[in-house]
N, C-alpha and C positions, 0 to 999 in steps of 0.2 A: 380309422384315425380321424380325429374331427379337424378340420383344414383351419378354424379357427384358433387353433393352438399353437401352430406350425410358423406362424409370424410375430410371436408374442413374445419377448425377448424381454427378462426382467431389465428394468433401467441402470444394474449394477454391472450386467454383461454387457459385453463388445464380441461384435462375431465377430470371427478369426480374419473373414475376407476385409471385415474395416480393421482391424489391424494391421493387415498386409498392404493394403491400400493405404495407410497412412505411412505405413513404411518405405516404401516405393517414391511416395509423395516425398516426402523429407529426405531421402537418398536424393531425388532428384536434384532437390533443390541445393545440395551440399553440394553436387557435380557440379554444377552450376557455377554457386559462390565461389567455388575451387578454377572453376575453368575462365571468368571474369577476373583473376585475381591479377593484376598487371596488366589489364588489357588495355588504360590508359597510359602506361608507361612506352613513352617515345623511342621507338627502332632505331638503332643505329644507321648511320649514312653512312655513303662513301664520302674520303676526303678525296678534294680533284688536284690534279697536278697542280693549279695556280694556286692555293688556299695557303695561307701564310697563319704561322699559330698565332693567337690569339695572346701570350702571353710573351713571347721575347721576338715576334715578328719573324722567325724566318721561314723560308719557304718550306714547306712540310716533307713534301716530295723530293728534297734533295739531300734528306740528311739518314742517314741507318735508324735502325733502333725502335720499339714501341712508340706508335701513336696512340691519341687519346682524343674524348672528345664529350663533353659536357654539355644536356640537355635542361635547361632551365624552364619553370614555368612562364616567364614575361623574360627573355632577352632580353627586350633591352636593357633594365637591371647592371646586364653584366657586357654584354657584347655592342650593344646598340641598335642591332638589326633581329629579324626574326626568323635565326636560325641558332643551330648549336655551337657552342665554343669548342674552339677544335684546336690542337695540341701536337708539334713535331715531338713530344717526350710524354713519358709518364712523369716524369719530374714538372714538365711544366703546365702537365695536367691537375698534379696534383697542389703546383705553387699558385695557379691561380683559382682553385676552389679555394684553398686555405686564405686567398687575398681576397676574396670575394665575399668568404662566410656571412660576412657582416649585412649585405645587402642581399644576397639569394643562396639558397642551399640547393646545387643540382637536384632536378630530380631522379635524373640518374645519370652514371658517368661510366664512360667507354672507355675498354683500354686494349690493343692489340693482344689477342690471344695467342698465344703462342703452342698450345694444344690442337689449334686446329688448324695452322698455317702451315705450309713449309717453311720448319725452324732453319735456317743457313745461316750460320758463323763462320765468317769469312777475316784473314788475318788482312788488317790496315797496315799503314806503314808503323806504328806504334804499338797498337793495342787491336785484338779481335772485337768485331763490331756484327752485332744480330743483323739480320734482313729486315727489310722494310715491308710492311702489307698496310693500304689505306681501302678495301674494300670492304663495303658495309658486311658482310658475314665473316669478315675478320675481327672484329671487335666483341668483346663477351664484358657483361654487367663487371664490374670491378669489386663488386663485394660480394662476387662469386668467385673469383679469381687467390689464386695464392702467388707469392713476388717472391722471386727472385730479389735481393737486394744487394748491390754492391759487389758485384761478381766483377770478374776481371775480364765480360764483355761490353762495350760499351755502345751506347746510343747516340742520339743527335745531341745532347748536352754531355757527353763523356759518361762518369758515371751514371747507371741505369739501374731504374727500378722495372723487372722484366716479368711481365705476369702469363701466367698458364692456369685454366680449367681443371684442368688433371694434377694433382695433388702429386703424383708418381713424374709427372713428366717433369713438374719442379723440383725434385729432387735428387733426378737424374740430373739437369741441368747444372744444379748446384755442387751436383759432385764432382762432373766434369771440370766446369768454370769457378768452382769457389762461392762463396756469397753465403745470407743469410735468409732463411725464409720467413717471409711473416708476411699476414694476413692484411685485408684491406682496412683494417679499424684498427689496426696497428701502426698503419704508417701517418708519423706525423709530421705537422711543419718543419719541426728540431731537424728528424731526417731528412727531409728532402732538401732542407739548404744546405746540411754538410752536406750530403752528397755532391751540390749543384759546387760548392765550392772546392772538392777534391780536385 
């Protein structure tokens, strides 16, 4: 066999190992893009006992019900300082992105998961009221979340909009407590102020 033949590859083929190699390369790179994808998007924090919500002032740590808490690119924009705007309700997480649209759009927005906390509904003198969690691994993205709405548990503004990760655990919930489900790009201004004024 003449050894000069053996590397001679017409210019319209591609050996198999640069095909493979270029596949490996481009897989790579997809992993990649894939695994970057959100990596600038801001972790949730814990909220501390003294932290008062940012949209109706009260103290966070003393009321039942879903917290919330909204990560902005420039704070000051919305909160003044440079930290995240944080929330004793879903309701009033959600009334002060819709009051704010105008000047900042979260980048992204927290709201107590109820999927991965210990759920407790406990009867008040009036009405049953969820448990409280303000620990940063208690919060899950919000437009990953499915809500509870308007169920006959109540939070730190009375009516509550009550989110869970798990799709089955909201509807468990809902059958229990009543309410309607729907999605994070569902819930609008219109709703969350009847709610707030029920």
């Amino acid at each position: 066999m003449d050894p000069s033949t053996l590397s001679t590859v017409p210019p319209h083929l591609v050996s198999r190992r640069a095909v493979l190699g270029g596949v490996a390369t481009a897989s790579l790179g997809a992993i990649a893009g894939c695994l970057d994808d959100g990596a600038d998007t801001p972790a949730a924090v814990e909220i501390e006992d003294e932290h008062d919500c940012d949209q109706c002032t009260m103290r966070i740590a003393d009321h039942p019900g879903p917290a919330g808490q909204a990560h902005y690119e420039d704070p000051s924009d919305t909160v003044g300082d440079d930290r995240p705007a944080r929330f004793c309700s879903s309701l009033c997480t959600y009334a002060f992105t819709f009051d704010n649209e105008d000047e900042a759009e979260p980048e992204v927005m927290y709201l107590t998961d109820y999927s991965v906390v210990e759920e407790s509904v406990e009867e008040d003198d009036d009405s049953p009221v969820i448990g409280r969690h303000l620990e940063a691994d208690a919060f899950g993205d919000a437009t990953e979340l499915t809500m509870v709405v308007d169920s006959e548990v109540e939070g730190a503004m009375g009516a509550s909009i009550i989110p869970f990760s798990d799709a089955d655990d909201a509807d468990a919930f809902a059958d229990e407590y009543g309410g309607d489900r729907e999605d994070h790009d569902e819930i609008t201004q219109e709703l969350v102020m009847s709610l707030m004024q029920s």
